[in-house]
FIPADREN-839837 format. One line per 10 residues: number of its first residue (from 1); their letters; for each residue y, x, z of N, C-alpha, C, O. Coordinates in steps of 0.02 Angstrom, whole numbers, m for minus. Example, Ala and Ser with C-alpha at 12.3 -4.5 7.8 and 13.67 -1.06 7.14 Angstrom:
<rs>
1	AS	m284 660 390 m225 615 390 m165 660 390 m166 712 423; m112 642 354 m53 684 357 2 645 394 57 670 402
</rs>
This chain:
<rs>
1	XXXXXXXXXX	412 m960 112 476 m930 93 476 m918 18 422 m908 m9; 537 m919 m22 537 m912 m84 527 m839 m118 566 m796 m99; 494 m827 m151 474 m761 m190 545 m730 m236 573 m768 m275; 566 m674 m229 599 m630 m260 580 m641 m321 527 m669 m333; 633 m611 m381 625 m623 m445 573 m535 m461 588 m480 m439; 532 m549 m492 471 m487 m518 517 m427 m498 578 m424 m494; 474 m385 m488 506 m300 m481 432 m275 m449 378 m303 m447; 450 m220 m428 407 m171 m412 405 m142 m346 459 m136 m318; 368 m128 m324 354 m97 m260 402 m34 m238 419 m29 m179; 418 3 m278 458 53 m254 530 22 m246 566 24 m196
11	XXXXXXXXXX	542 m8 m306 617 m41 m307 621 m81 m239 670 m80 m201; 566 m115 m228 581 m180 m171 599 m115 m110 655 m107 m87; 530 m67 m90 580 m35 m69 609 2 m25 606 10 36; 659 40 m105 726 53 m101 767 6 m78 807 10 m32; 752 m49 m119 819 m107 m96 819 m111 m30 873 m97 m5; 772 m127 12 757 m159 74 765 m81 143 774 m98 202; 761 m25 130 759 16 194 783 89 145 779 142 177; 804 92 79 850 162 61 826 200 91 845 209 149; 767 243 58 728 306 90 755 366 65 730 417 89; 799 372 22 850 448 13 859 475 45 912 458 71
21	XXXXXXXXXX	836 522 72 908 560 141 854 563 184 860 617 213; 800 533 206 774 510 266 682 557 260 650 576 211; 668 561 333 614 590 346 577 511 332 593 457 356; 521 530 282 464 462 275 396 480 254 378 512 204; 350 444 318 294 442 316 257 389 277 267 328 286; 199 424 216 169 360 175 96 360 215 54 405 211; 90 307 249 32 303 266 m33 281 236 m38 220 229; m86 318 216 m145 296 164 m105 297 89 m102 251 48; m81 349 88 m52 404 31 m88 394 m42 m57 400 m95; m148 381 m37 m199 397 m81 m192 444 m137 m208 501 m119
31	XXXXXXXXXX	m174 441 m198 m176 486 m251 m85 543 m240 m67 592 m273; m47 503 m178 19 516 m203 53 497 m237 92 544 m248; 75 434 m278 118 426 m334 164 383 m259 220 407 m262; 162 362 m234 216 353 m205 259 415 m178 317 424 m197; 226 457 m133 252 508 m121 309 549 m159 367 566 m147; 249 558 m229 305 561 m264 378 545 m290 428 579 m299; 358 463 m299 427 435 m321 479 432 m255 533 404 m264; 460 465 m178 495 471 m130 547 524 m134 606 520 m119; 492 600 m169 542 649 m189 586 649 m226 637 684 m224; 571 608 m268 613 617 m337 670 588 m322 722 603 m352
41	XXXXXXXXXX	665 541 m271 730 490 m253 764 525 m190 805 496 m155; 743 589 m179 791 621 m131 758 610 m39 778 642 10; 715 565 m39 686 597 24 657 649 50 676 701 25; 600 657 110 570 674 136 504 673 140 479 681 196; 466 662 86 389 637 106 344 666 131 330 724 117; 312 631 174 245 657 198 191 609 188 197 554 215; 128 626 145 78 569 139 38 610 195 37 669 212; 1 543 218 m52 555 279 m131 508 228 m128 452 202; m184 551 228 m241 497 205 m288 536 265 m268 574 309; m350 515 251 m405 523 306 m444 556 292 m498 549 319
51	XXXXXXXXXX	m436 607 245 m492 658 222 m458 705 164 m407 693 130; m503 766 164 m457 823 117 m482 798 57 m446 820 12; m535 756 32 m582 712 m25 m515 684 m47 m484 693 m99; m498 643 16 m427 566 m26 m392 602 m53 m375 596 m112; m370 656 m5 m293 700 m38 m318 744 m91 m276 789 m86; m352 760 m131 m354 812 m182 m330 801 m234 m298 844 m263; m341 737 m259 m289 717 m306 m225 729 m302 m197 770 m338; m199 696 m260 m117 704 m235 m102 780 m213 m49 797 m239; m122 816 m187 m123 895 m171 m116 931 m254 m72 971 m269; m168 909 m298 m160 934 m366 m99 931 m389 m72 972 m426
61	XXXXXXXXXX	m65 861 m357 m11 849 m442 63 856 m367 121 838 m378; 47 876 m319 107 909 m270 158 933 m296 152 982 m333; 221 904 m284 277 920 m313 316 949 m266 317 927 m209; 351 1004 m285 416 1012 m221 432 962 m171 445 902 m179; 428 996 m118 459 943 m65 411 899 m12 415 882 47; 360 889 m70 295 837 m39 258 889 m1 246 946 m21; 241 862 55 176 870 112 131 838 111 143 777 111; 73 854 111 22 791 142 m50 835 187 m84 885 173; m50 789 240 m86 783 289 m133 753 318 m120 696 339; m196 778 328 m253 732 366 m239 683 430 m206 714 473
71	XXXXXXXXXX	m252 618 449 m233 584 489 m264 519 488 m310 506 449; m244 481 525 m273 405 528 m204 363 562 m163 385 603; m210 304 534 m149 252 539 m160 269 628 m107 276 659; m193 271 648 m206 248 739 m183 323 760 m169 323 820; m176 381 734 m185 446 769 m143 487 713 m172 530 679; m72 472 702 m51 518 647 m39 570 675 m10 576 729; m63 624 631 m32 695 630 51 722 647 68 779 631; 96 675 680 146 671 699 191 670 755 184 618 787; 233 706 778 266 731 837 296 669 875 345 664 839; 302 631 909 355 592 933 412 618 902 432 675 888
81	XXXXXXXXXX	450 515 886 510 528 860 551 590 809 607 615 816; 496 604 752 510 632 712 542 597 639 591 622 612; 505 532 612 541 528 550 576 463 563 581 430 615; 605 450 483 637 399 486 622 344 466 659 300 487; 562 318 416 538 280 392 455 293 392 424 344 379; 436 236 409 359 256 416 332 184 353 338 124 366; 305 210 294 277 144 266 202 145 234 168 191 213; 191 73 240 125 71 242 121 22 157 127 m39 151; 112 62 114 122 34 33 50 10 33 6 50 15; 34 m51 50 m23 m93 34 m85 m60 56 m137 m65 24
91	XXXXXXXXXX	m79 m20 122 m128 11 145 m152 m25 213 m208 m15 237; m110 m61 238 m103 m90 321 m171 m114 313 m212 m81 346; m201 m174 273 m237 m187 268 m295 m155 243 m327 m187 201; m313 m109 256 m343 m34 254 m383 m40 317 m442 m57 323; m339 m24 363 m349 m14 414 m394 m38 473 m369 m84 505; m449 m19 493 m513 m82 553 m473 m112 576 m415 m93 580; m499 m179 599 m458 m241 613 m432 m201 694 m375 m195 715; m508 m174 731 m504 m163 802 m444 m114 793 m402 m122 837; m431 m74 757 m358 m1 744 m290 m42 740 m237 m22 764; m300 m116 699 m237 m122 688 m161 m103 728 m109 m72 714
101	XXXXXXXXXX	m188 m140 786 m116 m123 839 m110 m59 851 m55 m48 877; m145 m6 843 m141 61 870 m125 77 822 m86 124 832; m132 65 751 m84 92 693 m12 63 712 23 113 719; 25 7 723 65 m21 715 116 39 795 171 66 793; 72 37 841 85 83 891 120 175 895 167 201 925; 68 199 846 92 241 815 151 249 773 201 282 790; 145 223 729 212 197 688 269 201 751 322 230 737; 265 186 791 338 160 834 343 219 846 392 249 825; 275 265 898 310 329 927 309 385 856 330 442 869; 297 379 819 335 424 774 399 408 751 423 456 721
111	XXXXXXXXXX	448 345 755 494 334 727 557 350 776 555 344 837; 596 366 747 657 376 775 701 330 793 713 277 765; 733 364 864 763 278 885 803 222 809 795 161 811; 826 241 775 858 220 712 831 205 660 861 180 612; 731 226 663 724 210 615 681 141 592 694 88 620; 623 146 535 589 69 527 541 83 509 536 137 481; 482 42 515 418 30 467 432 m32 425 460 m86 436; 400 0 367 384 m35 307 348 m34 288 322 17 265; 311 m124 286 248 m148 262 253 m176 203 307 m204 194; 203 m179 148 203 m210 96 145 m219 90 109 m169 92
121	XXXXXXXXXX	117 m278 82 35 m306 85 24 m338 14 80 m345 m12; m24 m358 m25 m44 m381 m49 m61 m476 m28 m83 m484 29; m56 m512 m52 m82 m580 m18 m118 m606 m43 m126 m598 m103; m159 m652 m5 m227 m663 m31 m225 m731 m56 m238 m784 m27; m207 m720 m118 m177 m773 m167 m184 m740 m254 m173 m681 m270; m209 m801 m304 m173 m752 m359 m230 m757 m404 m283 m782 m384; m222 m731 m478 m302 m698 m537 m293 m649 m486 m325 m659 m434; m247 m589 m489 m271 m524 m489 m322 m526 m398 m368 m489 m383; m298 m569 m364 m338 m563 m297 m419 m591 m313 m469 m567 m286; m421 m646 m363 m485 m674 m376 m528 m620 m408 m583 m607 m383
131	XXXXXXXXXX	m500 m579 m474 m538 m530 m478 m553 m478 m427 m612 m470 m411; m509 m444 m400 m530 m404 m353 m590 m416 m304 m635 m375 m297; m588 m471 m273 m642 m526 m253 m696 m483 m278 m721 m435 m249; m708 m505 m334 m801 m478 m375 m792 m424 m334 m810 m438 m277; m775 m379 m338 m783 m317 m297 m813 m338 m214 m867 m357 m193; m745 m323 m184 m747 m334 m113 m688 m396 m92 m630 m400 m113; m722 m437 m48 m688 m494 m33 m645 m458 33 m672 m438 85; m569 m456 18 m528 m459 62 m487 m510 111 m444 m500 154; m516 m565 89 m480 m616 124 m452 m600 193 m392 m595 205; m529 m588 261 m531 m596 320 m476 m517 346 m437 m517 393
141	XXXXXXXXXX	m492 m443 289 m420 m405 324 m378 m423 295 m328 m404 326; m364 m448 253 m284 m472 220 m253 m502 270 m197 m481 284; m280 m552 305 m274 m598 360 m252 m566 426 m206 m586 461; m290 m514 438 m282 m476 499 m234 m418 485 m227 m378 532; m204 m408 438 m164 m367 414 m88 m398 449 m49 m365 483; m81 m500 422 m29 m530 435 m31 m538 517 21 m549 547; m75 m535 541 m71 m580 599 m60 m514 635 m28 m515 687; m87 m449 610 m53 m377 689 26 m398 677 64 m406 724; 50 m407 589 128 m378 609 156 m442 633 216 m436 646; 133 m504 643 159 m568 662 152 m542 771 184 m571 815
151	XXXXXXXXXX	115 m498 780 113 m476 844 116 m409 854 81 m369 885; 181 m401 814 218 m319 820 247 m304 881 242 m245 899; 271 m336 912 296 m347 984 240 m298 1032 255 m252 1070; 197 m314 1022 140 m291 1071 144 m203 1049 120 m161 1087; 181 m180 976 168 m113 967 243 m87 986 262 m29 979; 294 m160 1019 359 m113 1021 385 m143 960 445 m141 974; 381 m176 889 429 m180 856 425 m246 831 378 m284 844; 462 m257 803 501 m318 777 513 m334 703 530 m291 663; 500 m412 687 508 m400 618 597 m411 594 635 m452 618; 606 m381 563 676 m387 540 700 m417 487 753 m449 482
161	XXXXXXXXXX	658 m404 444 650 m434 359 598 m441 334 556 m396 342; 584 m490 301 513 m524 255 541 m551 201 594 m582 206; 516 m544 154 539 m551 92 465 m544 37 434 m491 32; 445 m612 m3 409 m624 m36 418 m611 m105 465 m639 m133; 369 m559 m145 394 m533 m213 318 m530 m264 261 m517 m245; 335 m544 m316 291 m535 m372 290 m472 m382 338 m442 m357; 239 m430 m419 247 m372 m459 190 m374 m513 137 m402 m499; 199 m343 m579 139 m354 m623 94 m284 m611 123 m232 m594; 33 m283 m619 m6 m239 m624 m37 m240 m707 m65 m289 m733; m29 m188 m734 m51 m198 m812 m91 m146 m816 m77 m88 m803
171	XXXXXXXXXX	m140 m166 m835 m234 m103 m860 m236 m116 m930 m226 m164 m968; m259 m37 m935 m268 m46 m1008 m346 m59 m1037 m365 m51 m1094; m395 m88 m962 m439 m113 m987 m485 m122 m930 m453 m124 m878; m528 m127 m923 m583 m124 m878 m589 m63 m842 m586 m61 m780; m598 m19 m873 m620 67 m839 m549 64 m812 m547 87 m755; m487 43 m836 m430 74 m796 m438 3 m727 m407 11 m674; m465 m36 m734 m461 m88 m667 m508 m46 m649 m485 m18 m599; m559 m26 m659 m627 7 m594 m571 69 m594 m530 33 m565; m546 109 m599 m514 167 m585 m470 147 m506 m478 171 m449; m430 102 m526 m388 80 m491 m417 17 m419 m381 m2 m374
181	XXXXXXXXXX	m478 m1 m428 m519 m8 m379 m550 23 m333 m549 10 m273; m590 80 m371 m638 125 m338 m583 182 m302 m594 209 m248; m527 195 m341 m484 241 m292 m455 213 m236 m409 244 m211; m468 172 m217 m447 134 m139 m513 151 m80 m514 159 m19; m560 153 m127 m642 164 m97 m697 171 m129 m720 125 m163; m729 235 m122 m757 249 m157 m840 224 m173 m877 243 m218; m849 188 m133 m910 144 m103 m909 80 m156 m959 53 m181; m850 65 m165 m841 m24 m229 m874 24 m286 m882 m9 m336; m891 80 m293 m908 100 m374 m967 66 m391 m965 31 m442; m1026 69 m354 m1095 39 m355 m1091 m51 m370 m1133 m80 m404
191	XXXXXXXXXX	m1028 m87 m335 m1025 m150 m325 m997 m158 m382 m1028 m203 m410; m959 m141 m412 m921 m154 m472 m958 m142 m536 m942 m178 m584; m1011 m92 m545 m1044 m69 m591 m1097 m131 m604 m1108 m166 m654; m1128 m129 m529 m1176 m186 m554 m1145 m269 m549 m1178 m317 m530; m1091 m271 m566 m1032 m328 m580 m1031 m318 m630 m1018 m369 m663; m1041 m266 m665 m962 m244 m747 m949 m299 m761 m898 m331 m746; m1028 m329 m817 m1016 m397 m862 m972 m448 m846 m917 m455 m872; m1002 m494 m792 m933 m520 m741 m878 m520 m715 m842 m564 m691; m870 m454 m724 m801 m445 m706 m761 m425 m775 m699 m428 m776; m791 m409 m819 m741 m396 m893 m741 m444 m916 m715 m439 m972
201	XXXXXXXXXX	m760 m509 m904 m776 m600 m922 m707 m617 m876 m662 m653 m897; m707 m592 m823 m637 m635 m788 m573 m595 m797 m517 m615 m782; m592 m525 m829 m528 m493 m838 m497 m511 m903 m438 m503 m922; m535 m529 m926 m533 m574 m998 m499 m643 m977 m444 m664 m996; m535 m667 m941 m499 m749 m962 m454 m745 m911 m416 m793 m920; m433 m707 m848 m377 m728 m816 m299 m683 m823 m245 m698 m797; m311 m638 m857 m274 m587 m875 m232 m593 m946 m263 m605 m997; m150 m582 m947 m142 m602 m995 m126 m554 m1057 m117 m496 m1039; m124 m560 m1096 m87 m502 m1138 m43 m464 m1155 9 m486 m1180; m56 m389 m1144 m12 m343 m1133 22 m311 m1196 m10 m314 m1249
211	XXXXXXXXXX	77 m284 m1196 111 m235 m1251 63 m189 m1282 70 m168 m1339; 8 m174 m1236 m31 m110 m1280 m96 m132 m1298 m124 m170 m1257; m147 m107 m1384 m221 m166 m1381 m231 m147 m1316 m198 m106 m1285; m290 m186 m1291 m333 m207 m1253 m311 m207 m1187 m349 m198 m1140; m221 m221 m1178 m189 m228 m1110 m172 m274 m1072 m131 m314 m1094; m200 m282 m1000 m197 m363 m975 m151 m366 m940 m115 m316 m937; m137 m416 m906 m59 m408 m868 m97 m457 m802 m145 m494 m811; m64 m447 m741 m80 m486 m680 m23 m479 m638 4 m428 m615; m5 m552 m631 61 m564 m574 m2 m538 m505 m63 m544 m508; 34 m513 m457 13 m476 m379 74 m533 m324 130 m515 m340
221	XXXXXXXXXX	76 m553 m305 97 m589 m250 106 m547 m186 57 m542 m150; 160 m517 m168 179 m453 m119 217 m484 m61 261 m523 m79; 210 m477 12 263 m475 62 267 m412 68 221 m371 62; 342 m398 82 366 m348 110 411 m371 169 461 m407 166; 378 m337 232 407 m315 300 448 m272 333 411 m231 357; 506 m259 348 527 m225 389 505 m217 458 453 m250 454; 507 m202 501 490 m195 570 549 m144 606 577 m102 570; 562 m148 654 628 m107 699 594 m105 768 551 m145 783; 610 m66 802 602 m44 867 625 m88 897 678 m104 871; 609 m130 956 602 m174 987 672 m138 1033 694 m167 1082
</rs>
């Protein structure tokens, strides 16, 4: 399918499921900056991560309005048929392969007859996927990420919209790529360290040049999913 012209993850979306107004669950929340940009735009947020460790960050910089809660994609902290949007901002693939459907499951009985999940994955394509690579090779959950929501049916929902999008990711160097690595998991710190050299050699030659010194730029290759209640 043809790729959307560049934008960003929040914009895609807004465009695609308009979370203003609406009860929405961020699933694998991590620091909060989504959450955030949920409040600011007039929703409801609730981030869910898997430990009071993930959320301390995001708990620190808590803004009016925002919640966040201990939970797991398979077992959210959530009432039947309470919100209206449940999304999973490049976390799905997070998730144990064996959990996948029981995340995707969840998602349904928390959603309201009216409402949707929203997936946005990363694809395993790209520089910025080859670097990431040195770290931890995602190929095989990237993969299992596509193939639960290609068998959403089995959790009750349906895909509604797919839509293929670029977005740039820009570091202002190495320490800001391990920042933005190691806060997904805190375990890549050891793998990446004894990488550095290698990996500031490919952030170098595949990365292009940014507005600020020493700033690289990387096209990200994104699907974004809708899903609806079956």
């Amino acid at each position: 399918m043809p790729a959307a012209p560049p934008t960003t993850d929040t914009s895609m979306l807004e465009r695609l499921v308009a979370p203003a107004g609406k009860d929405v669950v961020d699933v694998g929340c991590g620091g909060g900056a989504l959450v955030r940009d949920l409040a600011a735009a007039g929703a409801r947020p609730i981030g869910v991560e898997i430990s009071e460790e993930q959320l301390a960050g995001a708990r620190a910089r808590a803004d009016e309005g925002a919640r966040y809660l201990v939970g797991r994609a398979e077992a959210l902290p959530l009432d039947d048929a309470s919100v209206d949007l449940v999304v999973f901002m490049r976390s799905l693939h997070h998730v144990p392969e064996e959990h996948l459907q029981a995340g995707l499951r969840e998602a349904r009985r928390v959603l309201r007859p009216n409402g949707a999940v929203y997936v946005a994955e990363p694809l395993a394509e790209g520089d910025f996927f080859a670097l990431t690579s040195m770290v931890e090779d995602e190929v095989e959950v990237r993969r299992a990420a596509q193939a639960a929501l290609a068998d959403a049916g089995q959790a009750g929902l349906e895909r509604a919209v797919t839509v293929d999008y670029d977005v740039t990711a820009r570091l202002a160097g190495v320490e800001a790529f391990r920042a933005r690595t190691v806060s997904v998991d805190p375990e890549r710190g050891p793998v990446f360290d004894a990488r550095r050299d290698e990996i500031a050699a490919m952030f170098e030659r595949l990365g292009m040049p940014g507005e600020q010194p020493g700033e690289r730029c990387f096209v990200v290759p994104m699907r974004a999913d809708v899903l609806r209640p079956v």
